[in-house]
C-alpha positions as CSV (number, residue, x, y, z in Angstrom):
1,X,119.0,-11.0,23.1
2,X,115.7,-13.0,22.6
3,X,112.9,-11.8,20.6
4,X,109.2,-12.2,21.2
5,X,108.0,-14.8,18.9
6,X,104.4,-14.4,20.0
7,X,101.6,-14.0,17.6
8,X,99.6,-10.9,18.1
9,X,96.1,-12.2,18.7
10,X,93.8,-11.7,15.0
11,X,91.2,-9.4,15.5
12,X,88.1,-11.1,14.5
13,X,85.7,-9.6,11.8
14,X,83.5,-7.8,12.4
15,X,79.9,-9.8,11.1
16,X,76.5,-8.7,10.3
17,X,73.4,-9.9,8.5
18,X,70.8,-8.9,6.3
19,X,67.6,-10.4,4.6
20,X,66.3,-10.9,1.0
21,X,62.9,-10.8,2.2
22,X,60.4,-11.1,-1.2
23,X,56.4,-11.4,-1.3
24,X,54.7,-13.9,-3.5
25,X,54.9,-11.6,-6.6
26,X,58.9,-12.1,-6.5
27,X,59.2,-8.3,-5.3
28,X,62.2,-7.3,-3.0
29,X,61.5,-5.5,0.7
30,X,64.2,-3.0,0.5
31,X,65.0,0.1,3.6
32,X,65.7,3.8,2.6
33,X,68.8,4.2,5.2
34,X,68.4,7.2,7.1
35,X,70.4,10.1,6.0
36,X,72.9,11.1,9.1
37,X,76.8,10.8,9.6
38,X,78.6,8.0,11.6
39,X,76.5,5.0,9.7
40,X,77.3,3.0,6.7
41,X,75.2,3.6,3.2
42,X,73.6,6.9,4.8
43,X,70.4,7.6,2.1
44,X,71.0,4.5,0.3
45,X,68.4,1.7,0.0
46,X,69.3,-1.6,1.3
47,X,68.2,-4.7,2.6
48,X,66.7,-4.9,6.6
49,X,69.8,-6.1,9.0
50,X,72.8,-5.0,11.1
51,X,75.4,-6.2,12.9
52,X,75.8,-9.2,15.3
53,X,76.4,-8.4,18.7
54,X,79.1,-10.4,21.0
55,X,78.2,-14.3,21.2
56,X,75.8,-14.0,18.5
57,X,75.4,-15.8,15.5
58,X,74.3,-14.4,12.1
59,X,70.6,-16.5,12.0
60,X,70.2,-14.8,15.8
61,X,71.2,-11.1,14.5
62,X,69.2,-11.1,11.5
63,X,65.8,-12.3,13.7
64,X,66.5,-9.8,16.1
65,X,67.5,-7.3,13.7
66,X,64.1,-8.2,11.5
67,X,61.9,-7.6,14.6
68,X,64.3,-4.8,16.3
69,X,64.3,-2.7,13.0
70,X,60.3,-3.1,11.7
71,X,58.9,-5.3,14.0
72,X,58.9,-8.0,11.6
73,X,58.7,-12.0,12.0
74,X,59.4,-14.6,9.1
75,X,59.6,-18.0,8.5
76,X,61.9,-19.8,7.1
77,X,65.3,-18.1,6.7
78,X,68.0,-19.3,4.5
79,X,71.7,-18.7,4.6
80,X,72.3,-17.9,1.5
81,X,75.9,-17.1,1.2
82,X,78.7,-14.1,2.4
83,X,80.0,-10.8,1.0
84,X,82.3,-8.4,2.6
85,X,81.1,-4.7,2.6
86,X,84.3,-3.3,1.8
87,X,83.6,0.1,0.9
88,X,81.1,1.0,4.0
89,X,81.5,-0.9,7.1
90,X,84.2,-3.4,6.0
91,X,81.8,-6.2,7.6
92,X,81.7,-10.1,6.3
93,X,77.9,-9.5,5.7
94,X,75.7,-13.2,5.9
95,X,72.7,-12.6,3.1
96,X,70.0,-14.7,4.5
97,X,66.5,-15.2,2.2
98,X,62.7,-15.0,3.7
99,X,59.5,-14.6,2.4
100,X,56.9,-12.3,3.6
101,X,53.3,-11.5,2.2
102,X,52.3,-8.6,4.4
103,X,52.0,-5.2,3.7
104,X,55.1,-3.4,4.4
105,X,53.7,0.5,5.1
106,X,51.9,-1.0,7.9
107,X,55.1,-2.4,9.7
108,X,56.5,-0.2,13.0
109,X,59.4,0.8,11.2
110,X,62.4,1.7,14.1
111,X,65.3,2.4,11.8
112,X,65.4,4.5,8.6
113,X,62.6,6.2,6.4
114,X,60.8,3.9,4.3
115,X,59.9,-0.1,3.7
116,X,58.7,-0.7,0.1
117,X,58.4,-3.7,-1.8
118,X,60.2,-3.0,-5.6
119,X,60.1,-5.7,-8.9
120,X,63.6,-6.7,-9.1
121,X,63.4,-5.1,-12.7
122,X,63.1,-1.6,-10.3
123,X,66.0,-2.1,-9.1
124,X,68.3,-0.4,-11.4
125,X,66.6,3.1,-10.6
126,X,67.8,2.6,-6.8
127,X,71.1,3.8,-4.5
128,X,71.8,0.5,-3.2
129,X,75.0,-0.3,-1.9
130,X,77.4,-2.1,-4.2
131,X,78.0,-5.2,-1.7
132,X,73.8,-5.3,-1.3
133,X,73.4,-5.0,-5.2
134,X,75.5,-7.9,-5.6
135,X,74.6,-9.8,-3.0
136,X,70.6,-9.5,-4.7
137,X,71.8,-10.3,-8.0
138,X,73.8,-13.3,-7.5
139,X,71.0,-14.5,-4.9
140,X,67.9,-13.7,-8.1
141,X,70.1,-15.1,-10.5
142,X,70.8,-18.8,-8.6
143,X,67.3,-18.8,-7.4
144,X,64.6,-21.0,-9.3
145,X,62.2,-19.3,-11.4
C-alpha cells in the first residue's frame, strides 16, 4: 500500500487594489459603496478599486479599475504597501497612492453612490471598512507633511 505523497496545488489569493487618491488640500477621494447583497462593505465608504482579473497585475487593476469605476485617469501611482481584507472579501488588497485636483461630482461615476473629497480629520465620522481605515492611517501617518 503506497500513499499519495502529492501536494495539493495552493490556491492562490485572491488580489485587488485600491487608491489613496488626495487633491492638493491633503483631502481623501473616498466611494459610498452601493447598498446591495453579494458585495463586500455594502453602504460603507471606501477607497475607488476592485479586484484583479486573471494575468493581471495590481498597478494594471487599479488603472483600469480608476477609469472602469469613475472614469478617472491619474498620474503617478505609488505602491504603497498590502493589507488583507479579512473580514469582507478575504483579498490581499495593494493600497496604491495618486493625486488628483479635479472636481469629483463631475466624474461619470459607474459603481456606487457618491465620490467626495473629505479632510482626513472627517474621517472619523465615516463607515469605512476596517482594512481601508487602516490602510489610510498607516499611509497619512508615514507620509511627509
Amino acid at each position: 500500500m503506497h500513499s499519495n505523497t502529492t501536494p495539493a496545488p495552493e490556491q492562490a489569493t485572491a488580489r485587488g487594489a485600491v487608491a489613496i487618491v488626495t487633491n492638493r488640500h491633503g483631502d481623501l477621494l473616498m466611494h459610498l459603496r452601493d447598498d446591495i447583497a453579494g458585495i463586500a462593505w455594502p453602504a460603507h465608504w471606501s477607497l475607488l478599486g476592485g479586484g484583479t482579473d486573471d494575468g493581471e497585475t495590481s498597478l494594471e487593476a487599479i488603472v483600469r479599475e480608476l477609469d472602469e469605476e469613475a472614469g478617472l485617469a491619474v498620474d503617478h501611482l505609488t505602491e504603497l504597501f498590502e493589507i488583507c481584507d479579512e473580514h469582507g472579501s478575504g483579498q490581499l488588497i495593494t493600497f496604491f497612492a495618486a493625486s488628483w485636483d479635479g472636481d469629483e461630482t463631475a466624474l461619470p461615476l459607474a459603481e456606487g453612490v457618491k465620490l467626495q473629497f473629505f479632510a482626513p480629520e472627517h474621517l472619523h465620522i465615516l463607515t469605512i471598512p476596517p482594512f481601508i481605515r487602516d490602510g489610510i492611517h498607516r499611509h497619512l501617518t508615514t507620509r511627509p507633511a
